[in-house]
C-alpha positions in Angstrom: 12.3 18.3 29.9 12.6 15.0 27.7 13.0 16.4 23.7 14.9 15.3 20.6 16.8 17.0 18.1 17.2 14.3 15.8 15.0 11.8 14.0 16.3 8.8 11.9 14.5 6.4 10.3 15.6 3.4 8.6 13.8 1.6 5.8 15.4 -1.5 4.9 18.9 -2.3 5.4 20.3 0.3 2.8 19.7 3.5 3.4 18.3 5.7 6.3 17.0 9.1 6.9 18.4 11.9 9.4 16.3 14.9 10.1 18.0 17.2 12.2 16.5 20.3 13.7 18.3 23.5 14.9 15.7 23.8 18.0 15.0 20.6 20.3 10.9 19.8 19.6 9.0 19.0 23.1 6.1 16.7 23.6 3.9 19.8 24.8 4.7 21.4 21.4 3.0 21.1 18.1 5.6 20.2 15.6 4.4 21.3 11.9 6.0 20.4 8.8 5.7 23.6 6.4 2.3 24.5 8.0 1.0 27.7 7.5 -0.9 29.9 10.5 -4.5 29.5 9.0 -3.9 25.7 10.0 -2.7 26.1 13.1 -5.5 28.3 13.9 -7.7 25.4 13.0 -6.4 22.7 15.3 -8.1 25.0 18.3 -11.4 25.1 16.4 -14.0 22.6 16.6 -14.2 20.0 13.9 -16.2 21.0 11.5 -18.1 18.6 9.6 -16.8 17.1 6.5 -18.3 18.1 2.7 -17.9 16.5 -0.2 -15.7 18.9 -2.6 -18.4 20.3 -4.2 -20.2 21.4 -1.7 -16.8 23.4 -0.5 -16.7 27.0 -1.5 -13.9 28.5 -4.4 -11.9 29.4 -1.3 -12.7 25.8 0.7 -11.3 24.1 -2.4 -8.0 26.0 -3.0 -7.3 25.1 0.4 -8.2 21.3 0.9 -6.3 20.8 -2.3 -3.0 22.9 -0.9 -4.1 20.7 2.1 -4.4 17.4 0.0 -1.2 18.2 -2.0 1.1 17.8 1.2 -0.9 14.6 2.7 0.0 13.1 -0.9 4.0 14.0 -1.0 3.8 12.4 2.8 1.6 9.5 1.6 4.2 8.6 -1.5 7.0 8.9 1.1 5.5 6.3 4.0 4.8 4.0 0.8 8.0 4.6 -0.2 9.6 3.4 3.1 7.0 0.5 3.7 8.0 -0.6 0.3 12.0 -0.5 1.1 11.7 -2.3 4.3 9.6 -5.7 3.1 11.6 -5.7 -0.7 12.7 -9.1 -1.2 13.5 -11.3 -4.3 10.1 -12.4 -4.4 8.6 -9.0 -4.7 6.2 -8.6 -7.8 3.7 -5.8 -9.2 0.4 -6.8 -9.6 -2.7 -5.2 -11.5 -6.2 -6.2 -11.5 -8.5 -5.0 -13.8 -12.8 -5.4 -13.9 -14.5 -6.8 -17.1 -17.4 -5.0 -16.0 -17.3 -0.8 -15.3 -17.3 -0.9 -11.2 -17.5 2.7 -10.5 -18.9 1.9 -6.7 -15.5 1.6 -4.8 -17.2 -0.2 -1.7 -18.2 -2.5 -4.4 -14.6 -2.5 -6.0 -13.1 -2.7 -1.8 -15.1 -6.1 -1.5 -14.0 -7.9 -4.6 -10.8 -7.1 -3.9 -10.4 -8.1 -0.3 -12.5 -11.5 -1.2 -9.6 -11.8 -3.6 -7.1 -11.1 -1.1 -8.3 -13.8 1.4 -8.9 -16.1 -1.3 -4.8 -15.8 -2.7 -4.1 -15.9 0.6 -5.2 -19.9 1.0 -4.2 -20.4 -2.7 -0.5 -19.4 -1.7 0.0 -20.5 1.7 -3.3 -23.2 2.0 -4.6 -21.5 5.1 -7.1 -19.2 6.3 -4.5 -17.3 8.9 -3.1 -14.3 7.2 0.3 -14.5 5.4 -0.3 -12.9 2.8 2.2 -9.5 2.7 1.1 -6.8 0.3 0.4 -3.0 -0.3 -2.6 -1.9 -2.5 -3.5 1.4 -4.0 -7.1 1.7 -5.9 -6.7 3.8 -8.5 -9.8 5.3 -11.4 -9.4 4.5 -15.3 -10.7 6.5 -17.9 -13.9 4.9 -17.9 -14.7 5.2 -14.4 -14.2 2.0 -13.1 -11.7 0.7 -10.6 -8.8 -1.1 -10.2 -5.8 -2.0 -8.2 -2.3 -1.7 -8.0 -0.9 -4.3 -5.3 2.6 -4.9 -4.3 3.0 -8.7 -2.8 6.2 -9.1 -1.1 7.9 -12.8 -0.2 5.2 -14.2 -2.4 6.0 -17.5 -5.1 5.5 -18.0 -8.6 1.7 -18.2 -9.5 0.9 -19.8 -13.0 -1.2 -16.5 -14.7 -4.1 -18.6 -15.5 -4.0 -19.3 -11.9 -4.0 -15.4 -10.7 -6.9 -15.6 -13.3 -9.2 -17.8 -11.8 -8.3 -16.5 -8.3 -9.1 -13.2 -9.5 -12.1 -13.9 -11.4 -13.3 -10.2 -12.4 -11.4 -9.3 -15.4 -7.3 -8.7 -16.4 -4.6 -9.6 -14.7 -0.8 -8.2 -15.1 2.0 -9.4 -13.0 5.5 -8.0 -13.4 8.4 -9.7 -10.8 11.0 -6.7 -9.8 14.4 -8.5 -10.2 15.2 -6.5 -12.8 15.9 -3.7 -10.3 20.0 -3.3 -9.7 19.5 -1.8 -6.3 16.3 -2.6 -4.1 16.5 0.7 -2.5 15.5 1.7 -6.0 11.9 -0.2 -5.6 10.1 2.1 -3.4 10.9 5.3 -6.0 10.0 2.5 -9.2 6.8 1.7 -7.3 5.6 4.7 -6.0 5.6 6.6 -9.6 2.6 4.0 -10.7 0.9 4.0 -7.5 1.2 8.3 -6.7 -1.9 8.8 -9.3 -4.4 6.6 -7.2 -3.1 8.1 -4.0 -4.3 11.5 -5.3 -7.5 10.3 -6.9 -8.2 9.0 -3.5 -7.1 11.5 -1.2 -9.6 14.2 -3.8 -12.6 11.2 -4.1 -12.4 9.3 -1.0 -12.1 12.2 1.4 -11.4 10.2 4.6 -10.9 7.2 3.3 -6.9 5.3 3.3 -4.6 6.5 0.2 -3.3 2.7 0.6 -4.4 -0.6 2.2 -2.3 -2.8 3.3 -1.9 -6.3 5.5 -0.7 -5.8 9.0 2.2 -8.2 9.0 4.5 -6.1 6.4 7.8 -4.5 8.7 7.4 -1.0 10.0 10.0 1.5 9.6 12.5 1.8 12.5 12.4 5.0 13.8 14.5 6.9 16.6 14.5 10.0 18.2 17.2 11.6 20.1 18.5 15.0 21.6 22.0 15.6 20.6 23.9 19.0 21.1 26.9 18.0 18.4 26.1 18.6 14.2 26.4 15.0 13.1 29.5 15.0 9.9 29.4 12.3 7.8 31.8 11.7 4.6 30.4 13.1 1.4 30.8 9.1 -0.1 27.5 7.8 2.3 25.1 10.9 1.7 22.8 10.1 -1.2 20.8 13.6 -0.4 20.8 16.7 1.6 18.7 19.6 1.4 17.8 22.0 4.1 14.1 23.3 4.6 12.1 25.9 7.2 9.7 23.9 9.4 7.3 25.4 12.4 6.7 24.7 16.1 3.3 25.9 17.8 5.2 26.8 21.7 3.8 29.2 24.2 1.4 30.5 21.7 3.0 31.0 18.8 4.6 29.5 15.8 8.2 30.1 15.4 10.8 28.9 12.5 12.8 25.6 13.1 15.3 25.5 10.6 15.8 21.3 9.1 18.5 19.5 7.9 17.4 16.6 5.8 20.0 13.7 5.0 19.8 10.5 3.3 22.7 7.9 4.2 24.0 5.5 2.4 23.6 2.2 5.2 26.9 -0.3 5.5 28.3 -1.8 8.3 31.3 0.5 9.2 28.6 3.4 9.9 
C-alpha cells in the first residue's frame, strides 16, 4: 500500500520545508490539517449552496470565518513560496491605484488585466505572455480597489511610462534589492498583500485570494515513506515546531502527530 511519511518542499534554492508525520497518510485517507469533526462531517454531505455572509446565520458566520481564518494562513504561505521560487534581481513591488472610486471588482478585474496584457507588449513587444507576476486586489478606505502586484525578471520602466500604461490613477513601484537575503522576500511581501487576501476570501467568497500568470515556477514538492527520524545539525534548521494534525481512515478521525522543519538549503545537504 503506496503511502509517505514525509513531505518536502522546496521554494527557491535557499531553504526547504520537511513535514514529517508519525503515521504514514494513504491515498484512500483524508488527510486534514487541524480540522475539526463538524468538517469532516461535512465532506459526506451534499454541497449546500453558497450565501453571501449575511444571509449566514450568527452560528454560519463564526464558522466560515474560523473556516476563512485557516484558508488565509495557507493562502499567505503558498504566496509565500511562489514568491521565494521566481525572486530575482529584477523583482519589484507594484501598486495601482484608481482616480475614480471603482467599488465593482469585475470592473476593477478588467482594467487590471487590460493593463496586464498591455505591459506585457510594452516590456517584451509581443502579444505571447511573458509577463511573470502575482497580484492581490485589495479595498481602501473609500471603497474602491486596487492592486498589489509582484513582477518578477521584469526591466526598468521609466514611471511616466507605468503611468500611461496604467492609465486609471497612481502608480508606486519599489525594486526589492534592498533585501540582504531573498529568502527574506516572500515574508517582506506577504505582510502587504495578507490584508487583501482576507478582504477577499470574506468579500469574494469563491473568488481567488491571488491571481497570477501561469509561467511563474511552482514549488518542488516530494513525498516519500521513510521508517528512520531524519537528524539534521542545529546550524541548517531555521524553524521547528511540532503540531497535532488528523486523518479521516476506516471511519474515523484519529491524531497524527507533525514535525515541521525549515532547512537552511547549501550544497553539502
Amino acid at each position: 500500500m503506496a503511502g509517505y511519511t514525509l513531505k518536502i518542499v522546496r521554494s527557491g534554492s535557499s531553504y526547504y520545508e520537511i513535514w514529517e508525520y508519525e503515521k504514514p497518510i494513504y491515498i484512500q485517507d483524508k488527510f486534514i490539517e487541524d480540522c475539526t469533526t463538524d468538517k469532516v462531517d461535512e465532506m459526506d454531505k451534499e454541497k449546500q449552496k453558497r450565501r453571501n455572509f449575511e444571509e449566514l446565520s450568527e452560528y454560519e458566520q463564526q464558522e466560515r470565518l474560523i473556516r476563512m481564518s485557516k484558508t488565509r494562513l495557507e493562502a499567505k504561505w503558498r504566496l509565500l513560496r511562489i514568491i521565494d521560487s521566481n525572486f530575482d534581481n529584477k523583482t519589484s513591488f507594484l501598486t495601482l491605484t484608481t482616480k475614480n472610486n471603482i467599488q465593482d471588482r469585475d470592473e476593477f478585474c478588467t482594467k487590471l488585466k487590460t493593463f496586464i496584457k498591455r505591459f506585457n507588449y510594452h516590456v517584451f513587444n509581443t502579444k505571447k505572455s511573458k509577463l511573470k507576476y502575482l497580484a492581490v486586489l485589495e479595498r481602501q478606505k473609500r471603497g474602491s480597489w486596487h492592486a498589489h502586484i509582484m513582477l518578477f525578471s521584469v526591466p526598468y520602466v521609466p514611471h511616466k511610462e507605468l503611468l500611461d500604461v496604467w492609465g486609471h490613477g497612481a502608480v508606486r513601484i519599489n525594486k526589492l534589492d534592498h533585501l540582504d537575503d531573498s529568502s527574506n522576500a516572500g515574508r517582506y511581501v506577504a505582510k502587504y498583500m495578507e490584508k487583501g487576501i482576507g478582504q477577499e476570501l470574506l468579500e469574494s467568497f469563491g473568488k481567488k485570494s491571488y491571481l497570477s500568470s501561469r509561467n511563474l515556477k511552482k514549488t518542488e514538492e516530494n513525498k516519500i515513506y521513510l521508517k528512520e527520524k531524519l537528524d539534521f545539525d542545529d546550524s541548517v534548521v531555521l524553524y521547528e515546531t511540532k503540531y497535532t494534525s488528523k486523518i479521516y481512515r476506516d471511519g474515523r478521525l484519529i491524531d497524527n502527530p507533525v514535525r515541521y522543519l525549515k532547512i537552511k538549503h547549501s550544497e553539502e545537504n
